[in-house]
Structure formats: C-alpha cells, structure tokens
PyMOL CGO cylinders between C-alpha atoms (Angstrom):
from pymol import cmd
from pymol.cgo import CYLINDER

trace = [
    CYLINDER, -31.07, -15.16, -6.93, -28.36, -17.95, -6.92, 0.3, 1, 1, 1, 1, 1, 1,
    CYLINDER, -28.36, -17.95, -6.92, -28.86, -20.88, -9.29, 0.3, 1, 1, 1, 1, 1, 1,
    CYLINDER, -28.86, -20.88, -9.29, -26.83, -23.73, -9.53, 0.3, 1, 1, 1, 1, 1, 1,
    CYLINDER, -26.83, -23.73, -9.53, -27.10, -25.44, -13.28, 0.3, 1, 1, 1, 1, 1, 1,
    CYLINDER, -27.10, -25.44, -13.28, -26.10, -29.26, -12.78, 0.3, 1, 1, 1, 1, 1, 1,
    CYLINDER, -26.10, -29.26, -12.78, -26.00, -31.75, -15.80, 0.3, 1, 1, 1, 1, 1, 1,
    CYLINDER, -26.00, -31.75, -15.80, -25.30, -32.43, -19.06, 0.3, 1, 1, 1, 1, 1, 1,
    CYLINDER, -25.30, -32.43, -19.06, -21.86, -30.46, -20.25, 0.3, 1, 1, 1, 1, 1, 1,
    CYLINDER, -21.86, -30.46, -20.25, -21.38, -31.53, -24.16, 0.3, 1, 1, 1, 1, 1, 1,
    CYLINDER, -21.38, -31.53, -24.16, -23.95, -28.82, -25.46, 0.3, 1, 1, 1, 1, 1, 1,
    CYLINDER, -23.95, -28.82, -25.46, -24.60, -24.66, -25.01, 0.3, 1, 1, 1, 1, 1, 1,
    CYLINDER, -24.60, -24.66, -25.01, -27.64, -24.74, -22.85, 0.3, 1, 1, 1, 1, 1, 1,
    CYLINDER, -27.64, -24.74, -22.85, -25.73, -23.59, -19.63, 0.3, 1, 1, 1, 1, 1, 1,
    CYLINDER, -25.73, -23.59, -19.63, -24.28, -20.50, -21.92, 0.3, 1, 1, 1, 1, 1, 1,
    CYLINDER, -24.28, -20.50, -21.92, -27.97, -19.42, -23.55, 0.3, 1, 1, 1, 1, 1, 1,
    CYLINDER, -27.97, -19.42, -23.55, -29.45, -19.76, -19.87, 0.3, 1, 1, 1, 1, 1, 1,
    CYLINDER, -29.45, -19.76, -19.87, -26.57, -17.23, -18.34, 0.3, 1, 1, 1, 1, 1, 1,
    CYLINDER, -26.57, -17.23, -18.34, -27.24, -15.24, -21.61, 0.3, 1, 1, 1, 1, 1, 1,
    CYLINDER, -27.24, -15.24, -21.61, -30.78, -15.31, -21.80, 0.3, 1, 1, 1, 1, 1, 1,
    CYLINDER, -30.78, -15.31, -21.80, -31.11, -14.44, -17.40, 0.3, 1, 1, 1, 1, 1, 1,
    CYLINDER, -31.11, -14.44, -17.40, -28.61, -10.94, -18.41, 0.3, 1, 1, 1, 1, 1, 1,
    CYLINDER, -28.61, -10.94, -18.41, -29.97, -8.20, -16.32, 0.3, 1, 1, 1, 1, 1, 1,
    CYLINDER, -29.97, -8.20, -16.32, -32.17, -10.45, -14.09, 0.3, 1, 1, 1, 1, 1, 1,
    CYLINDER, -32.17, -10.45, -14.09, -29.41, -10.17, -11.19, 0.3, 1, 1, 1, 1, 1, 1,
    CYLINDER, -29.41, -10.17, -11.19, -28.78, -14.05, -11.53, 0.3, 1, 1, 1, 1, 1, 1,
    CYLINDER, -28.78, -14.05, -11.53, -25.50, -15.51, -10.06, 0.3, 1, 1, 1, 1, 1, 1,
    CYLINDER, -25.50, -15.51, -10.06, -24.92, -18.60, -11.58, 0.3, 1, 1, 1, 1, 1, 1,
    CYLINDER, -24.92, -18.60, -11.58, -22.66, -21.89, -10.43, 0.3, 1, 1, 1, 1, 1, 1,
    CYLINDER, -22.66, -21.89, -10.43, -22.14, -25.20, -12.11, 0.3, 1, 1, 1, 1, 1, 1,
    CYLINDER, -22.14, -25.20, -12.11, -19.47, -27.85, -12.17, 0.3, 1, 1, 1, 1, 1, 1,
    CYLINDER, -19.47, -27.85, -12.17, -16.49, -27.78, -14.00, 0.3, 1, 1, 1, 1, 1, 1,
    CYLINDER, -16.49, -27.78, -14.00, -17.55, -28.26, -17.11, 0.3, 1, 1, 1, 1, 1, 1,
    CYLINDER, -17.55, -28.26, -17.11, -14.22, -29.42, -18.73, 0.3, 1, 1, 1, 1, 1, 1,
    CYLINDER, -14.22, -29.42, -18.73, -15.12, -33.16, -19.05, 0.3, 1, 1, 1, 1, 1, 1,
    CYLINDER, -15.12, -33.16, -19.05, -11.10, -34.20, -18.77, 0.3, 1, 1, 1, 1, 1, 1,
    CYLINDER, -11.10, -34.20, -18.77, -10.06, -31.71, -15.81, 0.3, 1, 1, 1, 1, 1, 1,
    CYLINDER, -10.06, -31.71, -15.81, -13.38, -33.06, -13.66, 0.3, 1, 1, 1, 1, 1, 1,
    CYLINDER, -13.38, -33.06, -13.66, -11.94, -36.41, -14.16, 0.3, 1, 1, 1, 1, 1, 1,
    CYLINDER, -11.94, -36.41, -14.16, -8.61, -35.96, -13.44, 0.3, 1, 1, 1, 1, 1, 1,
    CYLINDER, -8.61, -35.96, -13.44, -8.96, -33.62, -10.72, 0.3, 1, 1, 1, 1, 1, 1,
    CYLINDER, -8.96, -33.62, -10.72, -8.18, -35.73, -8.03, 0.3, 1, 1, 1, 1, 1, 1,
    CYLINDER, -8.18, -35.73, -8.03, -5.14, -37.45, -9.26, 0.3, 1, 1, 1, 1, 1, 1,
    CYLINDER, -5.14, -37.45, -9.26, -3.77, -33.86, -10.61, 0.3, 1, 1, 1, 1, 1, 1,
    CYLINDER, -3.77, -33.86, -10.61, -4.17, -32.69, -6.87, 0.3, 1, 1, 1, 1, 1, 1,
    CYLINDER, -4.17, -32.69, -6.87, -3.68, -35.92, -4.56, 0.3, 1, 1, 1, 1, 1, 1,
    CYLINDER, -3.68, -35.92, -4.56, -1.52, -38.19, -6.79, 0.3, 1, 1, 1, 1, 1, 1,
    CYLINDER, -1.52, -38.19, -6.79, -1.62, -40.88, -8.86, 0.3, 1, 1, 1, 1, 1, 1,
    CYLINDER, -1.62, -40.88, -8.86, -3.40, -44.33, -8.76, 0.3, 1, 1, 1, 1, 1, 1,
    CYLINDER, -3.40, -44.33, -8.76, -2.77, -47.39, -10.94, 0.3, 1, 1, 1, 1, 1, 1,
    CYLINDER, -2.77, -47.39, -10.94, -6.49, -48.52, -10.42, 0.3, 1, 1, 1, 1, 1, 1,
    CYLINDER, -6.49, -48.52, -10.42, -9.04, -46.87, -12.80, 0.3, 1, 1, 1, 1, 1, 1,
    CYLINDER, -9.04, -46.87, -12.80, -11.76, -47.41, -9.71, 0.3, 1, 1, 1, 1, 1, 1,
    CYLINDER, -11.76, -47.41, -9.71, -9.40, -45.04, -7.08, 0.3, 1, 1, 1, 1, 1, 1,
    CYLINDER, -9.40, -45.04, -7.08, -8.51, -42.36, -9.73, 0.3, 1, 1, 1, 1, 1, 1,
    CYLINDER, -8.51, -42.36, -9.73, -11.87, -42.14, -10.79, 0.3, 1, 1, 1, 1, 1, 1,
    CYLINDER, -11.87, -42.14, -10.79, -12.90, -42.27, -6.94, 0.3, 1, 1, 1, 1, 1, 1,
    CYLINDER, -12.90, -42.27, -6.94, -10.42, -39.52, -6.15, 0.3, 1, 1, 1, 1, 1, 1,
    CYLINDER, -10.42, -39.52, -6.15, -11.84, -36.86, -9.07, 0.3, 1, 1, 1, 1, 1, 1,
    CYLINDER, -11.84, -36.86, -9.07, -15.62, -37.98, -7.76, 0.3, 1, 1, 1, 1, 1, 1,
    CYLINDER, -15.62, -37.98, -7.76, -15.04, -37.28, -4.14, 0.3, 1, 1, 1, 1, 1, 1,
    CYLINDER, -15.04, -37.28, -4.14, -13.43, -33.93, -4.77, 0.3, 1, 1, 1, 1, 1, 1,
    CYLINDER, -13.43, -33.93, -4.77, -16.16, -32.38, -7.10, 0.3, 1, 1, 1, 1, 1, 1,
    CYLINDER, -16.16, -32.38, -7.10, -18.92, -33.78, -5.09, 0.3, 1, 1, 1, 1, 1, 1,
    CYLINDER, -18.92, -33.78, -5.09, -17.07, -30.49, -2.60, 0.3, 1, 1, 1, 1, 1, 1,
    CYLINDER, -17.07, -30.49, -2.60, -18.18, -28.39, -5.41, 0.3, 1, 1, 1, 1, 1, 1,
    CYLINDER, -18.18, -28.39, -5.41, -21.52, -29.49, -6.16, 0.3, 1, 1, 1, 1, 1, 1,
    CYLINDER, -21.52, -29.49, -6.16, -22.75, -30.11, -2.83, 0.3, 1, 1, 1, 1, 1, 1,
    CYLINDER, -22.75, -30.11, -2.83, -21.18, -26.35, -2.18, 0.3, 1, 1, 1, 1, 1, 1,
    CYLINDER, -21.18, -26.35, -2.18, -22.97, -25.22, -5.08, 0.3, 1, 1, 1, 1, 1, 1,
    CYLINDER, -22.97, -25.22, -5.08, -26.47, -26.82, -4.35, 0.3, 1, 1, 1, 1, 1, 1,
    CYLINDER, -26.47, -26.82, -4.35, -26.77, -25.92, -1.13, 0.3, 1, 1, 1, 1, 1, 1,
    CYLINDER, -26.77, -25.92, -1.13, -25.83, -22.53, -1.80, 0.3, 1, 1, 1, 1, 1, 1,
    CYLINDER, -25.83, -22.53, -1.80, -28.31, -22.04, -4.43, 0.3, 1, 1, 1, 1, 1, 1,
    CYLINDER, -28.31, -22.04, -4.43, -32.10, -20.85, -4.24, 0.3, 1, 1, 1, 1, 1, 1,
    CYLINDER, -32.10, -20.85, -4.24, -32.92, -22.79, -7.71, 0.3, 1, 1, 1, 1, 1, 1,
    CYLINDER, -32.92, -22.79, -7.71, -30.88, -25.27, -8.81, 0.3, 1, 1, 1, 1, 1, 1,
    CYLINDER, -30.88, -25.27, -8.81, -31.68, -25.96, -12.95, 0.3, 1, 1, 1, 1, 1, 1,
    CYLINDER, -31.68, -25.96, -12.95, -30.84, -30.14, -13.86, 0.3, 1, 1, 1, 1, 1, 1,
    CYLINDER, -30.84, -30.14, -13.86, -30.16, -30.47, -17.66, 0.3, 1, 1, 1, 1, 1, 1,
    CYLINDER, -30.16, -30.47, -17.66, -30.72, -34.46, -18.93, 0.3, 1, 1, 1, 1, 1, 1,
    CYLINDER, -30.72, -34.46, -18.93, -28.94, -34.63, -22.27, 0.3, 1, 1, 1, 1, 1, 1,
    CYLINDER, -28.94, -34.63, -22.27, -29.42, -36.61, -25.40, 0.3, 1, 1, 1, 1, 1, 1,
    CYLINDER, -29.42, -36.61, -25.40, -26.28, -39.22, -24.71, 0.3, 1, 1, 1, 1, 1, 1,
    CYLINDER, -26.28, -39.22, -24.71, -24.94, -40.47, -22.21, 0.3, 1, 1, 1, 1, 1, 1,
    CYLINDER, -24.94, -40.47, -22.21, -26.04, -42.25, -18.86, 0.3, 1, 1, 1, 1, 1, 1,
    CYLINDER, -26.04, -42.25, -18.86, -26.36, -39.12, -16.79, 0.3, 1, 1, 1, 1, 1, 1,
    CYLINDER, -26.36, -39.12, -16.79, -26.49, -40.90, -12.74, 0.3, 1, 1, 1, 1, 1, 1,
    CYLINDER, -26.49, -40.90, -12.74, -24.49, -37.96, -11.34, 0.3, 1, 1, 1, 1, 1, 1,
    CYLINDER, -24.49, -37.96, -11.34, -27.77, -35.36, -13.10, 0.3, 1, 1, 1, 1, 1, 1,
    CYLINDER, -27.77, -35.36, -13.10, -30.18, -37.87, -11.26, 0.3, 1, 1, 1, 1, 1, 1,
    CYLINDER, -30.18, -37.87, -11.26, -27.95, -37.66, -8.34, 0.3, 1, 1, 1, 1, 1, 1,
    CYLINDER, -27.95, -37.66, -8.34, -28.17, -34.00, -8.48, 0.3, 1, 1, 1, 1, 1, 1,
    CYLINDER, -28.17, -34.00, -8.48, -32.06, -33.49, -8.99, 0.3, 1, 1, 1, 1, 1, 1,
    CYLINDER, -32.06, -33.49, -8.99, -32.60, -36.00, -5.88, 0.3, 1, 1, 1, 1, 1, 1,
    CYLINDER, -32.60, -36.00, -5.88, -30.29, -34.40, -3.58, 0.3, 1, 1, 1, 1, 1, 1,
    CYLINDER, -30.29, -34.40, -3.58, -31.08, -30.77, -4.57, 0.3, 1, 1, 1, 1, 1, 1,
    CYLINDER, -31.08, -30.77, -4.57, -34.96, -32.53, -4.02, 0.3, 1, 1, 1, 1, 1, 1,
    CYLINDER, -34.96, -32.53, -4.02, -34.16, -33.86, -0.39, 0.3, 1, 1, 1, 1, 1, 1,
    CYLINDER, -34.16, -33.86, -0.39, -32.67, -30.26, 0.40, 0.3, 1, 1, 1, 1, 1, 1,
    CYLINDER, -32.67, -30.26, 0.40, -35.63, -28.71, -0.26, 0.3, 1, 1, 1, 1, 1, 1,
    CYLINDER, -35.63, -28.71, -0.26, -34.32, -26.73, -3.30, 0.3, 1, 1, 1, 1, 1, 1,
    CYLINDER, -34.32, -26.73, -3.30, -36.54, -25.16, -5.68, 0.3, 1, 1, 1, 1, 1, 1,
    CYLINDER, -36.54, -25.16, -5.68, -36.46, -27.41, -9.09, 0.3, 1, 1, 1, 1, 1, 1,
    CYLINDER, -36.46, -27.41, -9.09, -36.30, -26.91, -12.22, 0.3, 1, 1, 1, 1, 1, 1,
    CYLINDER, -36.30, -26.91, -12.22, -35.76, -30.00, -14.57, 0.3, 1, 1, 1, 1, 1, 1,
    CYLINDER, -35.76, -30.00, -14.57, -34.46, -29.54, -18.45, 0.3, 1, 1, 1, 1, 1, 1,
    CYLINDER, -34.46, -29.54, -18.45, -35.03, -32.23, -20.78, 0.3, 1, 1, 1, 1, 1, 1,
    CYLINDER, -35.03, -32.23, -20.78, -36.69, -32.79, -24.48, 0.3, 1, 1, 1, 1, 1, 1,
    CYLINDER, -36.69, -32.79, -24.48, -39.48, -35.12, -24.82, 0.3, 1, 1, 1, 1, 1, 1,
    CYLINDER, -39.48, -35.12, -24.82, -37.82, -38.41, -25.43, 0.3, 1, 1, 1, 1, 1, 1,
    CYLINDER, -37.82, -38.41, -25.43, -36.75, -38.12, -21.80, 0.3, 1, 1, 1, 1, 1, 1,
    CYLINDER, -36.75, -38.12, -21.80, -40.28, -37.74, -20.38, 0.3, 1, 1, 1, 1, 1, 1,
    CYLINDER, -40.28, -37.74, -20.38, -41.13, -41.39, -19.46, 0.3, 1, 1, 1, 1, 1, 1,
    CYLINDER, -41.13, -41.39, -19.46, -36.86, -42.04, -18.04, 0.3, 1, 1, 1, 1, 1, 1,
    CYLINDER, -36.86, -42.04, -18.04, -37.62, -39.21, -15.88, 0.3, 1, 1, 1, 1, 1, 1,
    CYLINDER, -37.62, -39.21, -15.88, -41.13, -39.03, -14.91, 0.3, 1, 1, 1, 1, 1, 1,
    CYLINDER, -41.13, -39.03, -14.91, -40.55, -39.37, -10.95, 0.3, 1, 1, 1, 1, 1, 1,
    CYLINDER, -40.55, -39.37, -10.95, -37.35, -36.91, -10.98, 0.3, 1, 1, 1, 1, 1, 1,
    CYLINDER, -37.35, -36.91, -10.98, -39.73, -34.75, -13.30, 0.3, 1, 1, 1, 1, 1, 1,
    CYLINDER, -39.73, -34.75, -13.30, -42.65, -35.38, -10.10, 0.3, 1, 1, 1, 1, 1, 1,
    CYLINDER, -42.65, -35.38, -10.10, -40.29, -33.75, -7.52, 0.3, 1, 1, 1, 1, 1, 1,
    CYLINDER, -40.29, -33.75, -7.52, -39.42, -30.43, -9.78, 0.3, 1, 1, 1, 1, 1, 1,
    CYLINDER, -39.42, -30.43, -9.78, -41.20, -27.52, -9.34, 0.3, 1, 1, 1, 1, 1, 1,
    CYLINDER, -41.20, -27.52, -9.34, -40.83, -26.99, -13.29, 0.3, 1, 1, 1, 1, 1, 1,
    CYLINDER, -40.83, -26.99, -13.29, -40.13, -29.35, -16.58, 0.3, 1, 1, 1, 1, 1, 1,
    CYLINDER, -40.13, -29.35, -16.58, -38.87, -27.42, -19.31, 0.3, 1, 1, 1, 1, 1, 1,
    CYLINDER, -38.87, -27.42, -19.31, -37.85, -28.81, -22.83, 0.3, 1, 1, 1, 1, 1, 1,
    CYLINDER, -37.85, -28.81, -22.83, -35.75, -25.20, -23.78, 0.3, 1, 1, 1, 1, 1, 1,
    CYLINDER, -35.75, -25.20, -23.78, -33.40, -23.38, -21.72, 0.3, 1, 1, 1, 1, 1, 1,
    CYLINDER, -33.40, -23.38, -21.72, -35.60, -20.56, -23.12, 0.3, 1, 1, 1, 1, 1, 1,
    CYLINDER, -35.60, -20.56, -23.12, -38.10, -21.96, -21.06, 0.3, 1, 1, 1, 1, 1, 1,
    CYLINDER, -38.10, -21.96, -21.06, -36.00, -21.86, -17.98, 0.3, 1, 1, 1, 1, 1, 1,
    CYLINDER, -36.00, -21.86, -17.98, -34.56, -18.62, -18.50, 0.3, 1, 1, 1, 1, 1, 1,
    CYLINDER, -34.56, -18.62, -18.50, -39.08, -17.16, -18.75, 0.3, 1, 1, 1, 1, 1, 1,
    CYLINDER, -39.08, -17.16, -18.75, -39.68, -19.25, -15.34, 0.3, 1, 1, 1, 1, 1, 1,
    CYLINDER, -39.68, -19.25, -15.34, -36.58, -17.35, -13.79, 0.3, 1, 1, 1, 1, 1, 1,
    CYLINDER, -36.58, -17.35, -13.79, -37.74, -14.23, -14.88, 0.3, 1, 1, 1, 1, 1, 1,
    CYLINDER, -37.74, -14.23, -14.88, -41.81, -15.04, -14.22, 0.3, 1, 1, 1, 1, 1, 1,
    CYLINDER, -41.81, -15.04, -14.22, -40.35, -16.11, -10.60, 0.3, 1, 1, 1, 1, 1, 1,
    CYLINDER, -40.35, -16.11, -10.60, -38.39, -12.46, -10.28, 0.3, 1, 1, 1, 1, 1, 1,
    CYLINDER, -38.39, -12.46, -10.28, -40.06, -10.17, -11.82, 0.3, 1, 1, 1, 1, 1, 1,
    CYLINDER, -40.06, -10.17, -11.82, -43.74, -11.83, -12.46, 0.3, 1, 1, 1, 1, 1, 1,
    CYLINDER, -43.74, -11.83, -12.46, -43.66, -11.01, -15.89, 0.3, 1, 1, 1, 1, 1, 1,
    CYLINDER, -43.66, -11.01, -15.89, -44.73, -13.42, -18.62, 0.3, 1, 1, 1, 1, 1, 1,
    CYLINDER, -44.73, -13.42, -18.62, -42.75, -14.43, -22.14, 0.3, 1, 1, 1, 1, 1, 1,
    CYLINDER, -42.75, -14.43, -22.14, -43.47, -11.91, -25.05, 0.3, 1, 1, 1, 1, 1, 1,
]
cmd.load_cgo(trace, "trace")
C-alpha cells in the first residue's frame, strides 16, 4: 500500500505513523518537510526574484510537481490539520486527493472538528491520533483490530 501523508510539518506525527505502520509493507511519501527548503525551492533552482509574490510563486508551483506526483500515486493519502497555522495547502490537499477519488483519511484533534466538518464529510476516516491512523491502516490490510 502507498500512502501519501500531506499536512502539517512542525510536529512528529508523520514519524510515529511510518513507525507505528513497520512491518505492514507501507511505502510512504510526503512533501518536503523542511519548512525553509519548500520555500525556497524555486528560487534555489530557477533564480531569483525581487517580488515576495514570484519567489513564493516559483517554490509553490514546483512542489505542487511533488504533491500532485505523490497523491496520485498513492492508494490512501493521510491529511494532518495542526494546532497553528492557517493550513490552505492541507485543505487543498484533502479536496484534491477527494476529487481523485483517493481513499481519505483526515488527522485532526477536536478543536478542529467544527473548521473541518465538510473536509472531515468527504474522508473515509477522522482520526484525532496518528495511532489511530496507523490501527485503520492495519484494520484495512490485515483486518485485524487494535489490542
């Protein structure tokens, strides 16, 4: 099974899913993670811009390659909502991964629940725990339940 794990990158949950999933015969994809080297990307590759708008522009255009890549290749794709932050490009995520047809699973804790009730309508799960993801991935391989 391929899962791509979009979202949130300023806590561990992406490490205690990939930990949690060892010996399930996961692969696992994501972003880059590295909150400076996704921004910069495009200038570090394409040039430099003196407007904020076209360097930005240049780093979003170029990992949108990766993520599209990596949510279309994937047969679950896992969409983490964080604690800080306005997270568009998660949303962004969840609804195209949604419009694909991808099987959803959505991670967020409680305070989320009424932000995200229609992007937590189109998931196939809503998990508050990446523990929680990591039993649906094994429930949906191996139909085996926690404990």
């Amino acid at each position: 099974m391929k899962v791509y794990l979009s979202g949130e990158i300023h806590t561990d949950w992406r490490e205690r899913i990939e930990s949690g999933a060892d010996g399930l015969g996961v692969t696992f994809s994501a972003p880059v993670t590295d909150h400076a080297a996704s921004d910069d990307c495009g200038v570090a590759i394409m040039g430099p811009e003196d407007k904020k708008f076209w360097h930005d522009r240049k780093g979003a255009s170029l990992n949108a390659i990766r993520t599209r890549m990596g949510i279309e290749a994937a047969d679950v794709v896992v969409v983490r909502f964080g604690d800080q932050y306005k997270q568009w490009n998660a949303a962004f995520d969840a609804g195209y991964a949604a419009a694909l047809g991808k099987s959803l699973i959505i991670l967020h804790g409680p305070d989320h629940a009424h932000a995200l009730k229609e992007v937590d309508a189109a998931a196939n799960a809503v998990c508050e725990t990446p523990e929680q993801v990591v039993d649906c991935l094994r429930y949906v391989l191996t139909g085996k339940l926690p404990g």
